[in-house]
C-alpha positions as CSV (number, residue, x, y, z in Angstrom):
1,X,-52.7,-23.4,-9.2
2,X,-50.6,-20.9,-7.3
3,X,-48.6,-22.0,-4.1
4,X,-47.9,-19.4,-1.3
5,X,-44.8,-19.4,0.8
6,X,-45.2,-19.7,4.3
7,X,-44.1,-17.2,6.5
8,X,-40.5,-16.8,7.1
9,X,-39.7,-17.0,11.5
10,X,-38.1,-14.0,13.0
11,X,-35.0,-15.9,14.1
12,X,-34.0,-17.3,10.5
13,X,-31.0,-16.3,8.8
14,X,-30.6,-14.0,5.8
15,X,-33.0,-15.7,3.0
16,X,-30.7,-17.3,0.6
17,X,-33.9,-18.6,-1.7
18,X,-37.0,-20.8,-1.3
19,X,-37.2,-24.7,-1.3
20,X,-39.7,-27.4,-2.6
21,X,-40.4,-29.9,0.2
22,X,-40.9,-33.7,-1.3
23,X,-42.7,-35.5,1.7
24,X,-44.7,-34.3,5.0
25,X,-44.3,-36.8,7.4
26,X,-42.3,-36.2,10.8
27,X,-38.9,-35.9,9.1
28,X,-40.2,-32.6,7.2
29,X,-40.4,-30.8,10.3
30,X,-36.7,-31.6,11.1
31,X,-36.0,-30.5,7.4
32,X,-38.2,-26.9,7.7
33,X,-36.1,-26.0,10.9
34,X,-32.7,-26.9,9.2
35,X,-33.7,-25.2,6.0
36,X,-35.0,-22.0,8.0
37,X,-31.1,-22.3,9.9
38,X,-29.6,-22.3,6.8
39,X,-31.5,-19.3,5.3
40,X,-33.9,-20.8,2.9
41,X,-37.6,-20.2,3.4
42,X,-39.8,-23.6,2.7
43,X,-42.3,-22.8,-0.2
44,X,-44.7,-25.8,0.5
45,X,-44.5,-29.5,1.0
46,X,-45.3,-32.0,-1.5
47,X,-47.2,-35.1,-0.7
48,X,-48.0,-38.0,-2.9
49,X,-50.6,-40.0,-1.0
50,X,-53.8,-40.2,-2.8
51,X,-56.3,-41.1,0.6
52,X,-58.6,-37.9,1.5
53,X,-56.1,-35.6,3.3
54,X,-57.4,-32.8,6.3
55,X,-54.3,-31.6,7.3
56,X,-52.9,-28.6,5.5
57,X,-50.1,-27.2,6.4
58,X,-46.8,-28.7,8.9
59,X,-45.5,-26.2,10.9
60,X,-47.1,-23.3,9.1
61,X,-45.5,-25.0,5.8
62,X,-48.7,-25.5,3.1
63,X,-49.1,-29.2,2.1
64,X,-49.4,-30.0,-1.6
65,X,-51.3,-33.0,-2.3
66,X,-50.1,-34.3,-5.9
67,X,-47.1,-36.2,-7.5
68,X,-44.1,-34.3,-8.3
69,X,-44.6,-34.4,-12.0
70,X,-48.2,-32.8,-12.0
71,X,-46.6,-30.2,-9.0
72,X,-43.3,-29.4,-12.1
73,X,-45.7,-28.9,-14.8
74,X,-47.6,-26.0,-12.0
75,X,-44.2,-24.6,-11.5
76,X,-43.8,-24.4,-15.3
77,X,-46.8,-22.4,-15.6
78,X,-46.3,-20.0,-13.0
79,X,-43.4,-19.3,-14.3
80,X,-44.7,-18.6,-17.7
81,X,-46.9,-16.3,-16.1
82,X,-44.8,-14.4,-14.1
83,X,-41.8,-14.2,-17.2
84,X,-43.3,-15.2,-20.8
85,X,-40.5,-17.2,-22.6
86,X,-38.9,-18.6,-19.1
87,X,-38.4,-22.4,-18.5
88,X,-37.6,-24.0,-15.2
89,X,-35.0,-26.0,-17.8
90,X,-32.9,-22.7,-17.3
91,X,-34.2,-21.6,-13.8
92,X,-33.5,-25.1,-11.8
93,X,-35.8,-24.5,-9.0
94,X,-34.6,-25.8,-6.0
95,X,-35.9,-28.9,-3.8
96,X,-35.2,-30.9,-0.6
97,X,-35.7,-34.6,0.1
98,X,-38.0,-34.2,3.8
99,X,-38.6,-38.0,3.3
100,X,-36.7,-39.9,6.5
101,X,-35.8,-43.6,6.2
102,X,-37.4,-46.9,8.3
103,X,-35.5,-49.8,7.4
104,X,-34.5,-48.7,3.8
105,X,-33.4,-45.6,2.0
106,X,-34.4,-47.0,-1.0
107,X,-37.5,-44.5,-1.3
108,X,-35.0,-41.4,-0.4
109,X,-32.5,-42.8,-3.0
110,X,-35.6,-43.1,-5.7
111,X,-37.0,-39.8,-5.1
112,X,-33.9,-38.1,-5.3
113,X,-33.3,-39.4,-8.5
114,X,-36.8,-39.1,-10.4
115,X,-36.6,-35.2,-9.1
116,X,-33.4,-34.7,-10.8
117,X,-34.4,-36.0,-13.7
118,X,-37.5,-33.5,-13.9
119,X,-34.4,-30.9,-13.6
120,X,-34.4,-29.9,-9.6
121,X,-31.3,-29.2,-7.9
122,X,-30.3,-29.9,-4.5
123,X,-28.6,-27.3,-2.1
124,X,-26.6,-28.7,1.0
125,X,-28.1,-28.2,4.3
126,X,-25.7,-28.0,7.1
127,X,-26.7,-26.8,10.6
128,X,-24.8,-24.2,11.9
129,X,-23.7,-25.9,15.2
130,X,-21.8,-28.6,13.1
131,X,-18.3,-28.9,13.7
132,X,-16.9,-29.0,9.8
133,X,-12.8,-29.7,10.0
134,X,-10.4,-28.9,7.1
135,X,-10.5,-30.8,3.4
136,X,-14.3,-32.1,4.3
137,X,-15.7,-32.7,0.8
138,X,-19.6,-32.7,0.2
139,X,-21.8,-33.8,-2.8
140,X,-25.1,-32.1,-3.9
141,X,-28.5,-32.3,-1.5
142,X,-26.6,-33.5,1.6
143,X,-28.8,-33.1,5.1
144,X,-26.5,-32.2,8.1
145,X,-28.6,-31.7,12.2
146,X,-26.9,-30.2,14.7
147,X,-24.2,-31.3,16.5
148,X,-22.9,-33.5,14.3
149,X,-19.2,-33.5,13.6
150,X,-17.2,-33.7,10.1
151,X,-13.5,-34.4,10.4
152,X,-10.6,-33.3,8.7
153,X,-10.7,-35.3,5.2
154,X,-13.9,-36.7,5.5
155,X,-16.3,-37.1,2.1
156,X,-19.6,-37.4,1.9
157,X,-21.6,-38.2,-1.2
158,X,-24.9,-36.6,-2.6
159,X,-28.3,-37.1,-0.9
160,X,-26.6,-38.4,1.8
161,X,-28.9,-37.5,5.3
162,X,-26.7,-37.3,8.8
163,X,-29.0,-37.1,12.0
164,X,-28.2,-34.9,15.4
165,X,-24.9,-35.8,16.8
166,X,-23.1,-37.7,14.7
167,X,-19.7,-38.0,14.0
168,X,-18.0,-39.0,11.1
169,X,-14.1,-39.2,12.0
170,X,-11.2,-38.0,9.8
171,X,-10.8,-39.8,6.5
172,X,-13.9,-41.5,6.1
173,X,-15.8,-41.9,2.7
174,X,-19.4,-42.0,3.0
175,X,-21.5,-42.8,-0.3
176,X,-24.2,-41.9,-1.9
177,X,-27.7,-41.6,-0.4
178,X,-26.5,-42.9,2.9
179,X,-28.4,-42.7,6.2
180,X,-26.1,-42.2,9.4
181,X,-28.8,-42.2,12.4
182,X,-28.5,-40.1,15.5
183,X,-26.0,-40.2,17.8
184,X,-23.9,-43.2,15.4
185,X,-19.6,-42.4,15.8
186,X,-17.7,-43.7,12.6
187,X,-14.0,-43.8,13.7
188,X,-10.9,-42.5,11.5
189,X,-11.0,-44.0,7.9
190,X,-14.5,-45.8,7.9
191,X,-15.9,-46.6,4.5
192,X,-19.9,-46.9,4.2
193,X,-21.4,-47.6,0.2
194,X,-24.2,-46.3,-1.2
195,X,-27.6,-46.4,-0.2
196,X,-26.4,-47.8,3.1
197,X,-28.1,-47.3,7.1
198,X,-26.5,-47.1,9.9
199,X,-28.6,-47.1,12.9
200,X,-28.7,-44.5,16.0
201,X,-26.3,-44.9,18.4
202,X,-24.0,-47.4,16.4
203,X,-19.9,-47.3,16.7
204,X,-17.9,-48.3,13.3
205,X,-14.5,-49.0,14.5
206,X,-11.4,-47.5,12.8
207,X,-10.8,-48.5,9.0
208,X,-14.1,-50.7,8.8
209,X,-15.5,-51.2,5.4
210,X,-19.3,-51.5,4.8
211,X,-20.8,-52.6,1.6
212,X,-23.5,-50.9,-0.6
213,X,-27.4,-51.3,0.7
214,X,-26.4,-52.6,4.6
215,X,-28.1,-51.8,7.3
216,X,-26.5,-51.2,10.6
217,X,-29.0,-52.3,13.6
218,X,-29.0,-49.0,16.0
219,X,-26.9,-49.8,18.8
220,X,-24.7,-52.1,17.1
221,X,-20.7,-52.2,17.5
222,X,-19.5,-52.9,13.8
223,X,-16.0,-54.7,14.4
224,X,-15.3,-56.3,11.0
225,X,-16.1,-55.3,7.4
226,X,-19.7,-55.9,6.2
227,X,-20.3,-57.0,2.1
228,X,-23.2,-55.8,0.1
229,X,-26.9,-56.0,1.0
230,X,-26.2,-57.6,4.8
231,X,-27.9,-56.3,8.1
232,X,-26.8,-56.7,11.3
233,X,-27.0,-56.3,15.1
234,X,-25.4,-56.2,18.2
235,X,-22.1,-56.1,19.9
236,X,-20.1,-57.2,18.2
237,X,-21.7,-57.1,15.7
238,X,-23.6,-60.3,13.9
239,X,-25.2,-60.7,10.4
240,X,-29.3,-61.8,11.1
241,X,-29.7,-65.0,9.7
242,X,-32.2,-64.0,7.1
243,X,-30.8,-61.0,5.9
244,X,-29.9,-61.4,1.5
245,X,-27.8,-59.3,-0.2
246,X,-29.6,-56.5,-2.4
């Protein structure tokens, strides 16, 4: 089975290569315009839901319904076709998590893994209004919207995924597979683990330290460190009662 591109808009940059989509719910959209931004052309989305499916294509994007391994072993074979004796072992085709997070990035975080395995690679997308400071360091597959700001000293981890507006202060350390929300500020030297949310519109006061798999309610003012696998709300803000740690 052969996939077609979809056409490239007028006001894109200068192509810098094609992309896999993995997911085609309302967060690929966001992920097609930042990719187009940053010079890549989407190639198609991928969609694992197994239910009859009508819809096909997202923004002019074609919609691939099938898991990713079947969709690797089609790439294989194109490429096979198109140069005998090539393998996408050596050719690494390129991919972008279009997957957003609920209450969890625990299906970002597992996708992102299982498509590294099969041997994809990740290119950082970072809009081009983002205000990106000196010594910013950035891991692999890292999703950056526009108007977001990176501050002098400030390291981000891979698959990490940072909404419009957000601002991430100088010195802080954001891990792996994090999700910072819209509009969230994290002051100077904030530290946020792995797999972590933090929800639109939050604040993280200077040198706070939040734990692996926490989730930030969005509005929240964060005013003392947070340990592993808690939730919480408000301002200040509380643990919930019911939340366990992961």
């Amino acid at each position: 089975m052969m996939y077609q591109s979809s056409p490239q808009p007028q006001h894109a940059a200068t192509s810098r290569g094609s992309l896999t989509g993995f997911g085609a719910g309302g967060h690929a959209r966001v992920v097609i315009a930042l990719a187009n931004r940053c010079g890549f052309q989407m190639r198609c989305l991928l969609d694992r839901q197994t239910a009859p499916q009508t819809q096909s294509t997202l923004d002019g994007v074609p919609i691939v319904y099938e898991d990713e391994t079947s969709y690797y072993a089609n790439l294989e074979r194109e490429l096979h076709h198109d140069h005998p004796g090539a393998t996408l072992t050596h050719r690494q085709p390129e991919a972008a998590i279009c997957v957003g997070t609920a209450n969890s990035t625990a299906v970002r975080t597992s996708l992102y893994k299982r498509l590294s395995l099969l041997g994809f690679v990740f290119p950082t997308l970072i809009d081009p209004t983002t205000i990106r400071e000196h010594a910013v360091t950035i891991g692999n597959g890292v999703h950056v919207l526009g108007g977001s700001i990176l501050a002098a000293g400030a390291a981000l981890g891979d698959n990490v995924l940072i909404n419009h507006r957000v601002t991430v202060e100088h010195d802080c350390i954001i891990g792996d597979h994090v999700h910072l929300a819209s509009g969230c500020v994290l002051c100077g030297g904030v530290q946020v683990g792995s797999r972590s949310l933090i929800g639109a519109g939050s604040v993280i006061l200077p040198g706070i330290r939040i734990g692996k798999d926490c989730v930030v309610g969005a509005g929240s003012t964060v005013t003392r460190d947070i340990t592993d696998g808690r939730t919480v709300v408000g301002n200040p803000a509380r643990q919930l009662l019911h939340s366990q740690a992961a």
